[in-house]
Z-matrix of the N, CA and C atoms (Angstrom, degrees):
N
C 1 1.451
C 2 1.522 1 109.72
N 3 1.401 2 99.51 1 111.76
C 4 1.742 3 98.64 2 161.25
C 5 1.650 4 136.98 3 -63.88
N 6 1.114 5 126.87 4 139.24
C 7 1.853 6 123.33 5 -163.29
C 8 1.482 7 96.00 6 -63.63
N 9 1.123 8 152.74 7 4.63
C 10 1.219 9 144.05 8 178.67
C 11 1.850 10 91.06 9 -105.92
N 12 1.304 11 146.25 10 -55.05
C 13 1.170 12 110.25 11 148.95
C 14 1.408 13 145.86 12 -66.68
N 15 1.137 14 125.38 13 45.11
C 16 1.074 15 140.20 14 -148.84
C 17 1.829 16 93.78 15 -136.41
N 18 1.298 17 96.79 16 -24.83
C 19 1.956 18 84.01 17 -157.95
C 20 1.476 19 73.64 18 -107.59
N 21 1.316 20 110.74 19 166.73
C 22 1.638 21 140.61 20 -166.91
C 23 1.849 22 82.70 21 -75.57
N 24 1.793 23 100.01 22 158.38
C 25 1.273 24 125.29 23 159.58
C 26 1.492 25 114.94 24 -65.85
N 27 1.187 26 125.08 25 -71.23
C 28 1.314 27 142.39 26 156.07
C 29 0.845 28 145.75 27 -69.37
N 30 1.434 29 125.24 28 113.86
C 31 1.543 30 158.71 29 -122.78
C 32 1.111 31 126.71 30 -127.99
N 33 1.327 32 126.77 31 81.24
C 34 1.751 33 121.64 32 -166.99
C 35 1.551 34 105.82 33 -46.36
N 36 1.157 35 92.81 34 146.30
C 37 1.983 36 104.28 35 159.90
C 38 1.450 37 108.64 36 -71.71
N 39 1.407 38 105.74 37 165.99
C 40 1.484 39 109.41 38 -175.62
C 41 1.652 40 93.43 39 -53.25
N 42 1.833 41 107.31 40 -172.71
C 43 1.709 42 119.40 41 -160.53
C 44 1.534 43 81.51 42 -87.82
N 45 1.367 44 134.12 43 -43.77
C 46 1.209 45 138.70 44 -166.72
C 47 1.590 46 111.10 45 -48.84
N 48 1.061 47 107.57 46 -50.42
C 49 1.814 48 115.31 47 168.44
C 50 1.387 49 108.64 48 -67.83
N 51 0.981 50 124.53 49 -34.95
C 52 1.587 51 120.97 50 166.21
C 53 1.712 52 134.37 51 -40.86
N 54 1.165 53 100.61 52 -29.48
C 55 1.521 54 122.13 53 -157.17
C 56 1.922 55 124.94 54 22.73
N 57 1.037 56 84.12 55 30.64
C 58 1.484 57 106.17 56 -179.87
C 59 1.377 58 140.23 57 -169.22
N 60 1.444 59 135.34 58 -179.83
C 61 1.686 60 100.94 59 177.64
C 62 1.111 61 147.06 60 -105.32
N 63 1.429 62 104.96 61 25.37
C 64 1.403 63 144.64 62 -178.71
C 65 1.673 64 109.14 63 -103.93
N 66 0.885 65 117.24 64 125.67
C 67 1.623 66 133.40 65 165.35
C 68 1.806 67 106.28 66 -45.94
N 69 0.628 68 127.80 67 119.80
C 70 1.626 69 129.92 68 -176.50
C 71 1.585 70 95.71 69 -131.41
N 72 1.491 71 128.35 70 -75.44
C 73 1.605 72 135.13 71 176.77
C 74 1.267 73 128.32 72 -66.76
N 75 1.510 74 115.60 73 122.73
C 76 1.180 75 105.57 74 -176.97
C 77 1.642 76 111.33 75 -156.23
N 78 1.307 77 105.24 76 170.21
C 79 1.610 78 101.36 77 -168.14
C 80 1.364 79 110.53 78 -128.61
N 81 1.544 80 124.18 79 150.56
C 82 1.403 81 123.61 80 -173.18
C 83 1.602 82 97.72 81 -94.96
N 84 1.517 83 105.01 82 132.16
C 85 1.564 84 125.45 83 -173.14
C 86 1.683 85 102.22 84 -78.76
N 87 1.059 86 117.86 85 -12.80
C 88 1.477 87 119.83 86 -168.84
C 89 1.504 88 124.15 87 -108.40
N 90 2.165 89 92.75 88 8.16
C 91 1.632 90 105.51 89 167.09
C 92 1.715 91 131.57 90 -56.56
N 93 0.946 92 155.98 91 153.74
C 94 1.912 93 127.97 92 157.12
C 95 1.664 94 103.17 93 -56.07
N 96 1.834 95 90.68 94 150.50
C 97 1.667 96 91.41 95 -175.03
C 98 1.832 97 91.35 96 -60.65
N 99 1.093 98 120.59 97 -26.31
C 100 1.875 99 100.83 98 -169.78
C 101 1.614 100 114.90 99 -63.44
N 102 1.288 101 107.43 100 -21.33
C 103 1.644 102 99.59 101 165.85
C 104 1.586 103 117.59 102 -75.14
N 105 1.432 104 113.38 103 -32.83
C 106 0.808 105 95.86 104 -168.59
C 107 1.344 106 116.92 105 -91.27
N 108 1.573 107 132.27 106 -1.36
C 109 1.513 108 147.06 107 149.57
C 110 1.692 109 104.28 108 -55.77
N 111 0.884 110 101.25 109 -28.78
C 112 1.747 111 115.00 110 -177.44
C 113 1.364 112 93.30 111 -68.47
N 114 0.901 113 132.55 112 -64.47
C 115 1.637 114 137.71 113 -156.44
C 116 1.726 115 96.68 114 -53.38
N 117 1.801 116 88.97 115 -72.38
C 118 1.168 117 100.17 116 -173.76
C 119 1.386 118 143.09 117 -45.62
N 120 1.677 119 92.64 118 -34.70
C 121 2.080 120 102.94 119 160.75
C 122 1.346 121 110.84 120 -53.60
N 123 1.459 122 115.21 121 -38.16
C 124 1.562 123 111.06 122 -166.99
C 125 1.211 124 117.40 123 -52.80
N 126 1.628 125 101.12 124 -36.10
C 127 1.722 126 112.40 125 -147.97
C 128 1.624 127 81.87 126 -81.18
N 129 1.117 128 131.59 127 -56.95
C 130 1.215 129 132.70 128 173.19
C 131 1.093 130 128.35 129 -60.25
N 132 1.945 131 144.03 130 -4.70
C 133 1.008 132 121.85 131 131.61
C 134 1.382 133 133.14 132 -71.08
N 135 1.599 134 102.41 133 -9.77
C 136 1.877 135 115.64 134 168.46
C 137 1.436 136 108.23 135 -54.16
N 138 1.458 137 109.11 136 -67.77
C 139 1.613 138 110.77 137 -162.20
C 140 1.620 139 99.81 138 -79.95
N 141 1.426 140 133.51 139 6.38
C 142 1.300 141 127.71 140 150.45
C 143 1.567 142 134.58 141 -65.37
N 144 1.541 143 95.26 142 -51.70
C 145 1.658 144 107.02 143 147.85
C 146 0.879 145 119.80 144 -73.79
N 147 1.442 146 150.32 145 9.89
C 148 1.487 147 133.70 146 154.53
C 149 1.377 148 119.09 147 -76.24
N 150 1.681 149 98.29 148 -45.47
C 151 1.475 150 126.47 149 173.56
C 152 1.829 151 99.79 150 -46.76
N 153 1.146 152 103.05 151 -69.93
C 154 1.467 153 125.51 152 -171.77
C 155 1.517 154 92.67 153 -36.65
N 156 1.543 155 111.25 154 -71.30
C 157 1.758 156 109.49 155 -172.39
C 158 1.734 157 136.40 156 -47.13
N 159 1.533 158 106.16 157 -28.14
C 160 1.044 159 137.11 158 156.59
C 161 1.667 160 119.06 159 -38.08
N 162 1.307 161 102.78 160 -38.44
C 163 1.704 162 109.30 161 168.62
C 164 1.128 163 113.24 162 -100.51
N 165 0.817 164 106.99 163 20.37
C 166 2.169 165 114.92 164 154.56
C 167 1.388 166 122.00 165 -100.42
N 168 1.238 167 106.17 166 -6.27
C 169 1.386 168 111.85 167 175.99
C 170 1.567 169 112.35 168 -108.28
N 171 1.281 170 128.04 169 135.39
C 172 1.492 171 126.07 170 -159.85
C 173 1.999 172 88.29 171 -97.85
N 174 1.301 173 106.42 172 -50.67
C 175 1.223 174 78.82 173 177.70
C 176 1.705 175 113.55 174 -133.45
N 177 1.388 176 130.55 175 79.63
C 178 1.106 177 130.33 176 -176.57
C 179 1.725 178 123.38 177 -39.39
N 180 1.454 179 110.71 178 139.79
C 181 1.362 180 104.46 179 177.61
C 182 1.812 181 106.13 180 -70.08
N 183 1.351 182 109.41 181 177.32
C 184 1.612 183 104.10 182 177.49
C 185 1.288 184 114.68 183 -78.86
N 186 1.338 185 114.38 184 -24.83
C 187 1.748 186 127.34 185 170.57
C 188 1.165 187 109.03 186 -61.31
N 189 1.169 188 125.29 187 -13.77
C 190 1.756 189 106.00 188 -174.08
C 191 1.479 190 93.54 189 -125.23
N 192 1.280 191 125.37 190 -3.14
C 193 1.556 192 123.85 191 152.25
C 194 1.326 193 118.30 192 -73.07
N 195 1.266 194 119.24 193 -28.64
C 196 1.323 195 126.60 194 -173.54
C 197 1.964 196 99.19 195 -98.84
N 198 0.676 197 144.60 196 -19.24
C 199 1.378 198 133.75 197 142.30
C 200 1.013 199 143.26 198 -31.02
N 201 1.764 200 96.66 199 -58.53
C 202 1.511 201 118.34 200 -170.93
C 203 1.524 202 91.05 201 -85.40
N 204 1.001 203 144.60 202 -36.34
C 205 1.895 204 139.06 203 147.30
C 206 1.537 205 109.32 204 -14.04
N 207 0.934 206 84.30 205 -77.03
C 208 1.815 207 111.02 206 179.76
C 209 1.534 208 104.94 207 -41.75
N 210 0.922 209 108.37 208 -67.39
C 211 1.735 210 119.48 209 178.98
C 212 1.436 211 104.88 210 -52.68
N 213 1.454 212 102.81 211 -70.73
C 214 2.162 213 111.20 212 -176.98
C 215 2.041 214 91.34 213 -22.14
N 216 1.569 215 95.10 214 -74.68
C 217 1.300 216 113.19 215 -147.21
C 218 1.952 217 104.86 216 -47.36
N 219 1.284 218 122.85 217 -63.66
C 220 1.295 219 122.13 218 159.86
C 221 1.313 220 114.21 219 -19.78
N 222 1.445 221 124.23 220 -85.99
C 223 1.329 222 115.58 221 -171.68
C 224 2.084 223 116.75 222 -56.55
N 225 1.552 224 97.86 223 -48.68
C 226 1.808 225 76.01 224 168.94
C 227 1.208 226 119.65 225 -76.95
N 228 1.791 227 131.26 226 23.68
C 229 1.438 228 110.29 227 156.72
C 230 1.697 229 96.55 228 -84.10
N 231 1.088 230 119.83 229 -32.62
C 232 1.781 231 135.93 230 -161.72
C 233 1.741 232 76.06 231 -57.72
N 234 1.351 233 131.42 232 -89.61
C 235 1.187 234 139.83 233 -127.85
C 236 1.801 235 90.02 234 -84.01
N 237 1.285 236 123.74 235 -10.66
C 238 1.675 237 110.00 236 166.99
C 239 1.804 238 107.30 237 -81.80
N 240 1.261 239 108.40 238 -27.51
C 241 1.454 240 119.85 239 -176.74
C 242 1.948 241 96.38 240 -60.01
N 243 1.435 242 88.63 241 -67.32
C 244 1.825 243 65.10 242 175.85
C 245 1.277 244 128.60 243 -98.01
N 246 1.376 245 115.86 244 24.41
C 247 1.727 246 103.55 245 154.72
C 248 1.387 247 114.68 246 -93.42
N 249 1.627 248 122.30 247 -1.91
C 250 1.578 249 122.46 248 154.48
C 251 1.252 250 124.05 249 -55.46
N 252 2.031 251 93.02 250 -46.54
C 253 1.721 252 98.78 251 162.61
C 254 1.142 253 134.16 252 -44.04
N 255 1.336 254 111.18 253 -66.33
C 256 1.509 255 105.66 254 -179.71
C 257 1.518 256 128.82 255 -70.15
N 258 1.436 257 110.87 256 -41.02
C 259 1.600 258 105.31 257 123.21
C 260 1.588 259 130.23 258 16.04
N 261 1.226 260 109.79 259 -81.37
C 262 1.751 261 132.83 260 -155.25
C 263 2.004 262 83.01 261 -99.17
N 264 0.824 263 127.60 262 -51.62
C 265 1.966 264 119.04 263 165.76
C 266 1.139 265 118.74 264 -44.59
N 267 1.313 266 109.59 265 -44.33
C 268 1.795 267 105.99 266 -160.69
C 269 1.536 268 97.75 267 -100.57
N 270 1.010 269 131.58 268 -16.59
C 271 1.756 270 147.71 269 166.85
C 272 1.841 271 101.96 270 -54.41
N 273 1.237 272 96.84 271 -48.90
C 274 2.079 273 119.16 272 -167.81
C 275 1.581 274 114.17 273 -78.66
N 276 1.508 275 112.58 274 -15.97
C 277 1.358 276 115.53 275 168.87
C 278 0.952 277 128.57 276 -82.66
C-alpha cells in the first residue's frame, strides 16, 4: 500500500468552517482539481457580492456588518480549505 492510499478520502475543512469541535464539513480528495477551483470561485464570488452589497448601504447597522463578517469568514475558511488542497495535489506530483 502506497501513503497516498493510506490517508482517508475525506478531508475536514479548516476548524473555522466547522463552527464547532467536531468535524461536520468535508471534501472528497479524489475530485478533479477543476471542481474543486469550481467550488472555490463560487465561495469567492459569494463573499464578493456580499462585500459588493455592503456599498449600497449609506449607513449600515453594526448587525448586518457583523453578519456579513460572519458569512465572509465561513466561506474564506471553506475556500482556504481547498486551496491547501490543491496545494497538497500539485505539491504530490
Amino acid at each position: 500500500m502506497t501513503n497516498s492510499e493510506n490517508t482517508p478520502r475525506f478531508i475536514p475543512l479548516n476548524q473555522s468552517s466547522q463552527c464547532n469541535s467536531n468535524n461536520v464539513l468535508y471534501y472528497d480528495k479524489h475530485v478533479p482539481i477543476e471542481s474543486i477551483l469550481e467550488c472555490a470561485t463560487g465561495r469567492l464570488s459569494a463573499i464578493l457580492g456580499l462585500v459588493e452589497s455592503l456599498h449600497e448601504y449609506n449607513n449600515p447597522s453594526p448587525y448586518a456588518v457583523q453578519k456579513i463578517a460572519i458569512v465572509s469568514t465561513l466561506l474564506l475558511s471553506d475556500v482556504m480549505s481547498l486551496i491547501n488542497m490543491i496545494q497538497s495535489i500539485t505539491q504530490d506530483r
